[in-house]
BALUM-285318 format. One record per residue: residue in one letter; residue number from 1; x, y, z negated of N, C-alpha, C, O in turn. Coordinates in nm, 3 decimals, decimal comma. Each point is the difference from the previous one (the first is absolute). Example, Ala and Ser with C-alpha at 12.3 -4.5 7.8 and 13.67 -1.06 7.14 Angstrom:
2
[site a; 1; [1,319; -0,569; -0,780]; [-0,089; 0,119; 0,000]; [0,090; 0,120; 0,000]; [0,104; -0,002; -0,066]]
[site s; 2; [-0,139; 0,107; 0,138]; [0,082; 0,119; -0,006]; [-0,077; 0,109; -0,073]; [0,051; 0,111; -0,017]]
//
This chain:
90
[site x; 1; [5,648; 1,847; -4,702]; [0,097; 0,000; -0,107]; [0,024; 0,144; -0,043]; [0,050; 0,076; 0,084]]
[site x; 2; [-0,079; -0,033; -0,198]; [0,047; 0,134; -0,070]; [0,093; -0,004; -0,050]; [0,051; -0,112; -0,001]]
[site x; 3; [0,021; 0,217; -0,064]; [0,125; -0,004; -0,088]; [0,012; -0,048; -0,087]; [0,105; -0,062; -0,014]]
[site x; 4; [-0,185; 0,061; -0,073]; [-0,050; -0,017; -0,155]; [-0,010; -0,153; 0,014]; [0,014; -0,072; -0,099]]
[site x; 5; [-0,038; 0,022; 0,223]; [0,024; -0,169; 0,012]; [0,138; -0,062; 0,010]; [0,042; -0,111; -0,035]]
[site x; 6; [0,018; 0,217; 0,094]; [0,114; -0,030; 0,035]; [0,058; -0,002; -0,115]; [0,052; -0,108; -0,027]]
[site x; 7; [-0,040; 0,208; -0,069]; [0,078; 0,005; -0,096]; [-0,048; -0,140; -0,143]; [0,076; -0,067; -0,069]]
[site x; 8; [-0,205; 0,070; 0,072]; [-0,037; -0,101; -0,032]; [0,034; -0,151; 0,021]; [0,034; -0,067; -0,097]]
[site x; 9; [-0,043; 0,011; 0,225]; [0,081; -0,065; 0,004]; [0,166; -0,058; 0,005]; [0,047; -0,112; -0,017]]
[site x; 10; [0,020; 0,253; 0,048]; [0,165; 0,008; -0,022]; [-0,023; -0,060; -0,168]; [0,024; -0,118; -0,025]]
[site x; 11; [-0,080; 0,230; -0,099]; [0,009; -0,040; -0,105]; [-0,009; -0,150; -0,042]; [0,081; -0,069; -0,062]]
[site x; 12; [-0,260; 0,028; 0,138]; [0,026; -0,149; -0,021]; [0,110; -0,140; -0,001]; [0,026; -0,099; -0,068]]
[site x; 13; [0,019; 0,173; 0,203]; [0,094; -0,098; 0,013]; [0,144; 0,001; -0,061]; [0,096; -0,075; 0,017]]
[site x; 14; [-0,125; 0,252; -0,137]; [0,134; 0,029; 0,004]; [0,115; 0,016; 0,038]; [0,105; -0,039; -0,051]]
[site x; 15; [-0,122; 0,098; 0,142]; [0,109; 0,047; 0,122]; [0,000; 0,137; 0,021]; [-0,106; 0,053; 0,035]]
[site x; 16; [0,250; 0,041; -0,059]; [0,021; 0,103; -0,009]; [-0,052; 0,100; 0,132]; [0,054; -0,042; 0,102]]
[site x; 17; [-0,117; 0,125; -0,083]; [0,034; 0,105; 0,126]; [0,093; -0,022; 0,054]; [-0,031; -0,032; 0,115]]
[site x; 18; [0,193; 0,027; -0,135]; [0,113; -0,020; 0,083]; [-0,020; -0,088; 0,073]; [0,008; 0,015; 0,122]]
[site x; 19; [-0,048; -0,166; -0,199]; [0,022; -0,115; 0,044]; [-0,096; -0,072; 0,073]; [0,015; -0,108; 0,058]]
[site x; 20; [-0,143; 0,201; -0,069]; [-0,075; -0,042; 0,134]; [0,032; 0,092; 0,106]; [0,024; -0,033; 0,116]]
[site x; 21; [-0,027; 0,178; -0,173]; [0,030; 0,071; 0,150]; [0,136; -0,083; 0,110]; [-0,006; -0,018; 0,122]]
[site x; 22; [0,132; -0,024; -0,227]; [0,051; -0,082; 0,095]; [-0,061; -0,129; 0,071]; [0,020; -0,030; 0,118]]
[site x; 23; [-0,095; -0,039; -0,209]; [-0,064; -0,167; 0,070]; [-0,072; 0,039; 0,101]; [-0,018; -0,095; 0,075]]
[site x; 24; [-0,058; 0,241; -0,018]; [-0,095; 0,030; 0,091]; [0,028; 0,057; 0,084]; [-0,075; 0,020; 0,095]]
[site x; 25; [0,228; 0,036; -0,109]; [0,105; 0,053; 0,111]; [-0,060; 0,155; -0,010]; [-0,017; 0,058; 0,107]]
[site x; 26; [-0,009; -0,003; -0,204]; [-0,051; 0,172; -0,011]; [0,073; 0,028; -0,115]; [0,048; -0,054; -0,100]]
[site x; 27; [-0,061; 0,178; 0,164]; [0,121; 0,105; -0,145]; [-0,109; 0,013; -0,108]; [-0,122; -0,021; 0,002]]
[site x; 28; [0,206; 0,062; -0,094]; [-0,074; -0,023; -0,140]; [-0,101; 0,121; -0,002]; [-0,114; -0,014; -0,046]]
[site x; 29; [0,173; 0,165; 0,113]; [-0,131; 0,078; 0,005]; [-0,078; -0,033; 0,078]; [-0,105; 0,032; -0,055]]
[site x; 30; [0,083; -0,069; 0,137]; [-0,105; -0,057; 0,053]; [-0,095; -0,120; -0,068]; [-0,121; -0,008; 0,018]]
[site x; 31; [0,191; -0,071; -0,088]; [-0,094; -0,094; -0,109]; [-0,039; 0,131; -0,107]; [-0,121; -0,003; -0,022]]
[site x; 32; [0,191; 0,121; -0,052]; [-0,049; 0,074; -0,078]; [-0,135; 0,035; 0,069]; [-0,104; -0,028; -0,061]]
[site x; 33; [0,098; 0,091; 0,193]; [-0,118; 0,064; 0,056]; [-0,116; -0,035; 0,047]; [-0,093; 0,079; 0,020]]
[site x; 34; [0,088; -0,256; 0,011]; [-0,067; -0,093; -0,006]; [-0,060; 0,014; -0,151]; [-0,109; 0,055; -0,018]]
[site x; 35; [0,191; -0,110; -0,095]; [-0,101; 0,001; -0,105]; [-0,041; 0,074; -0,054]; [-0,092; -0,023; -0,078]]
[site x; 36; [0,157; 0,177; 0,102]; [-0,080; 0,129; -0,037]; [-0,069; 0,033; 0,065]; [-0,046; 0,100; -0,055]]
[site x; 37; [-0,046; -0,126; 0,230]; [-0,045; 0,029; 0,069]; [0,039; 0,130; 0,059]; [-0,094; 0,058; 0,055]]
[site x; 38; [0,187; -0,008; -0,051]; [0,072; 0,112; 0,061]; [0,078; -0,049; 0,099]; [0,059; -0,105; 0,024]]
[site x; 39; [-0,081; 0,265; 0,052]; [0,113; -0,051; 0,123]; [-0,086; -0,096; 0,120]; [-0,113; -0,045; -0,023]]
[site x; 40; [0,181; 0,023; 0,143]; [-0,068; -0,056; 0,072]; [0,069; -0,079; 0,078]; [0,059; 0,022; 0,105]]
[site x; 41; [-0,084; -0,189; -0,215]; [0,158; -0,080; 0,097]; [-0,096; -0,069; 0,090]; [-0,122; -0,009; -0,004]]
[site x; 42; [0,223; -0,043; 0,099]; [0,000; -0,072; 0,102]; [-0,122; -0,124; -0,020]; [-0,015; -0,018; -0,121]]
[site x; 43; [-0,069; -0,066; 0,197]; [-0,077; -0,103; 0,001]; [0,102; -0,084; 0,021]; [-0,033; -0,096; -0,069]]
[site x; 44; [0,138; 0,069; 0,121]; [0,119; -0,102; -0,051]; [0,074; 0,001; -0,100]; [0,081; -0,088; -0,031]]
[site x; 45; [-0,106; 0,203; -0,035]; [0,048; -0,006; -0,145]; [-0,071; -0,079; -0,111]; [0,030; -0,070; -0,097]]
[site x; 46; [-0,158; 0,124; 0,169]; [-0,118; -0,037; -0,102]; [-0,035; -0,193; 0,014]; [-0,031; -0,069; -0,098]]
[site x; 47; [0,041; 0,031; 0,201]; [-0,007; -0,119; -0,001]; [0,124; -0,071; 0,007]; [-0,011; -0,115; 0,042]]
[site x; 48; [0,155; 0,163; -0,081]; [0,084; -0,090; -0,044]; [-0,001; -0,001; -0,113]; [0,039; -0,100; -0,061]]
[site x; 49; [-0,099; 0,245; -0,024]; [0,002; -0,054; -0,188]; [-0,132; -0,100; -0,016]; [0,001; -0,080; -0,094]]
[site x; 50; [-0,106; 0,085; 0,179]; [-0,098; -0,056; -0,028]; [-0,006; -0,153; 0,033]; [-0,065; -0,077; -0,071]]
[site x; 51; [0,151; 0,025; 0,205]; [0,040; -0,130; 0,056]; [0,087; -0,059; -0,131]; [-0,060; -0,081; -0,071]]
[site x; 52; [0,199; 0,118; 0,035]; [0,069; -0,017; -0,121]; [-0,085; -0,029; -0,161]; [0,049; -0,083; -0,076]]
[site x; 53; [-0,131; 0,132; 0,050]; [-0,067; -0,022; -0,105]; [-0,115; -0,105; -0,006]; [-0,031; -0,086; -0,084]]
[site x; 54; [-0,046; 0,143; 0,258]; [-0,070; -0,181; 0,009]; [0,041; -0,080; 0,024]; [-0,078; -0,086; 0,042]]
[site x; 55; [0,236; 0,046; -0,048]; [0,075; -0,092; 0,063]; [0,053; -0,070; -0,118]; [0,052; -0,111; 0,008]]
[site x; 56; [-0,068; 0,198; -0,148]; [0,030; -0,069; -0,100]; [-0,121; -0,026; -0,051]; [0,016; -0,001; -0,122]]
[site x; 57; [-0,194; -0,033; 0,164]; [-0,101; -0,035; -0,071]; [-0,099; 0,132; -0,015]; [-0,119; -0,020; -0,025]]
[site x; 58; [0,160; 0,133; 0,039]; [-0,065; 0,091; -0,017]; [-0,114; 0,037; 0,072]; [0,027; 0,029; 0,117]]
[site x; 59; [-0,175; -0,017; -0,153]; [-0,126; 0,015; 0,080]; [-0,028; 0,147; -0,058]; [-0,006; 0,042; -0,116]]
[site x; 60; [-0,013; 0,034; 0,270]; [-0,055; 0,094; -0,044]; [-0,123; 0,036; 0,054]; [-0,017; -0,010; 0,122]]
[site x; 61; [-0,102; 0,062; -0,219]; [-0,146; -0,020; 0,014]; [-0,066; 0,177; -0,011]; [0,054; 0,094; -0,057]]
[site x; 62; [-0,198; -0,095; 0,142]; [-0,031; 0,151; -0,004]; [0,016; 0,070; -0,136]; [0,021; 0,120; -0,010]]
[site x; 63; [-0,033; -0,209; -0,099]; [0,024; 0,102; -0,120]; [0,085; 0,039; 0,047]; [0,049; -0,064; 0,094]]
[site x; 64; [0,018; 0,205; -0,143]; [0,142; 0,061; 0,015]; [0,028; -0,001; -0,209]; [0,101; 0,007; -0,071]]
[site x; 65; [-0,188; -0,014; 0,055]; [0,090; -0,044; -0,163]; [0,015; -0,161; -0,047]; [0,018; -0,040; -0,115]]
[site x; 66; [-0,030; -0,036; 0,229]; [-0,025; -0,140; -0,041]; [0,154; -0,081; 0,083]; [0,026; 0,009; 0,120]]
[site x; 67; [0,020; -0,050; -0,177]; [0,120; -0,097; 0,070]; [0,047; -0,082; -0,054]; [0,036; 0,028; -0,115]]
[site x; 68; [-0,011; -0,167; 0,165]; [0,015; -0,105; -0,007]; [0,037; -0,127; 0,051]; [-0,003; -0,009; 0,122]]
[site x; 69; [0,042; -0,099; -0,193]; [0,077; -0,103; 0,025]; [-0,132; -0,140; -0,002]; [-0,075; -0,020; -0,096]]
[site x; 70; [0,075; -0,050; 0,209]; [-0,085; -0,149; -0,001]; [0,056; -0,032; -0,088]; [0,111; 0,045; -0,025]]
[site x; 71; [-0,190; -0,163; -0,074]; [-0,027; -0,032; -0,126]; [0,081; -0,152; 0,062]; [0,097; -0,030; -0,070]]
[site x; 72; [-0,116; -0,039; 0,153]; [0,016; -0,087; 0,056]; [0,118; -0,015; 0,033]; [0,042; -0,115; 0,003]]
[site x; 73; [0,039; 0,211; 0,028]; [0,162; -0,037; 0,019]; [0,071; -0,071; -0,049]; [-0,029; 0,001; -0,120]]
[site x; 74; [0,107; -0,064; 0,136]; [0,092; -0,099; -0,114]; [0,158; 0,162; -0,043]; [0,100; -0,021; -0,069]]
[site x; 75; [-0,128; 0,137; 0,126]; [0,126; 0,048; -0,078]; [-0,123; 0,189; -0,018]; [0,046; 0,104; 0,048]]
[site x; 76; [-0,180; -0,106; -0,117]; [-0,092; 0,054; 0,020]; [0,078; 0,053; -0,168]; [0,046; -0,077; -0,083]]
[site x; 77; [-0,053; 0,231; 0,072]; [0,036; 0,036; -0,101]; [0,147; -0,004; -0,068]; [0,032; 0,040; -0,112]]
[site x; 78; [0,041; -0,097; 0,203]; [0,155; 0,020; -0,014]; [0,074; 0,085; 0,072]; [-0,016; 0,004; 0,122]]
[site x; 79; [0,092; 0,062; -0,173]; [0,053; 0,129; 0,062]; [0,104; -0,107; 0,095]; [0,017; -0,120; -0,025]]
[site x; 80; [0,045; 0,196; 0,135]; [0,037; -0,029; 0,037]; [0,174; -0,014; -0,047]; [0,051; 0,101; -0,050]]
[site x; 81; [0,044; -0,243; 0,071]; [0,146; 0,060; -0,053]; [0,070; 0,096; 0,072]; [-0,030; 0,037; 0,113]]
[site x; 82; [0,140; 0,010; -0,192]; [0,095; 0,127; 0,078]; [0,090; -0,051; 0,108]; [0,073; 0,084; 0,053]]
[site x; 83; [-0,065; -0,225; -0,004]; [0,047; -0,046; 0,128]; [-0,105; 0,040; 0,100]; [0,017; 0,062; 0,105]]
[site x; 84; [-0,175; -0,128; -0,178]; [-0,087; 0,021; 0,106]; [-0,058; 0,168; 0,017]; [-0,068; 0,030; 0,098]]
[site x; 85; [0,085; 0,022; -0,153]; [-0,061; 0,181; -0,009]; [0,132; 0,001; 0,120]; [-0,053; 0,053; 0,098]]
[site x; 86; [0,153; -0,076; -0,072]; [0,099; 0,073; 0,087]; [-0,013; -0,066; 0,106]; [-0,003; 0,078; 0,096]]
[site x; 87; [-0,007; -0,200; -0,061]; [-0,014; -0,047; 0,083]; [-0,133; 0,035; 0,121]; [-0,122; -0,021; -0,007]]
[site x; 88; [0,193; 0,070; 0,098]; [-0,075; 0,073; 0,126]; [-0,124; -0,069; 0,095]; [0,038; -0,088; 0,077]]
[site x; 89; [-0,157; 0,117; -0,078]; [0,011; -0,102; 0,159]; [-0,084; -0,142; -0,076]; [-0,006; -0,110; 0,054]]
[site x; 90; [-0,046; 0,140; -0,169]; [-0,044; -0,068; -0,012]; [-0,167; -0,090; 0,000]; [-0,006; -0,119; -0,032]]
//
């Protein structure tokens, strides 16, 4: 997972920096430094933004410019609502 995925998929799903760095339990600079590739966070940082995002459908593949949602989902291409973006743990 690179940054540029990360931020990629936050956009997809439309969900702010704040509001994932909270859903993944990391401070927001630390989601900044993740998707700028700066800085050098934690491998539990890195796989709670990355667990959180595949947890809403998100596949991430060796492209690092390629990211994406199964076609097959029944909620595939819907952002997620602002109950569910806050809601933790999911």
């Amino acid at each position: 997972m690179k940054g540029q995925q990360v931020r990629a998929a936050r956009v997809l799903l439309a969900i702010s920096q704040q509001d994932l760095a909270a859903a993944a339990g990391v401070s927001v600079q630390t989601l900044r430094d993740i998707e700028n590739g700066s800085g050098d966070p934690r491998r539990s940082s890195l796989t709670a933004v990355e667990d959180y995002l595949v947890s809403w459908g998100v596949r991430f593949v060796a492209d690092p410019l390629v990211v994406g949602m199964p076609a097959t989902s029944d909620d595939a291409g819907q952002a997620p609502t602002e109950d569910e973006r806050g809601a933790l743990g999911r």
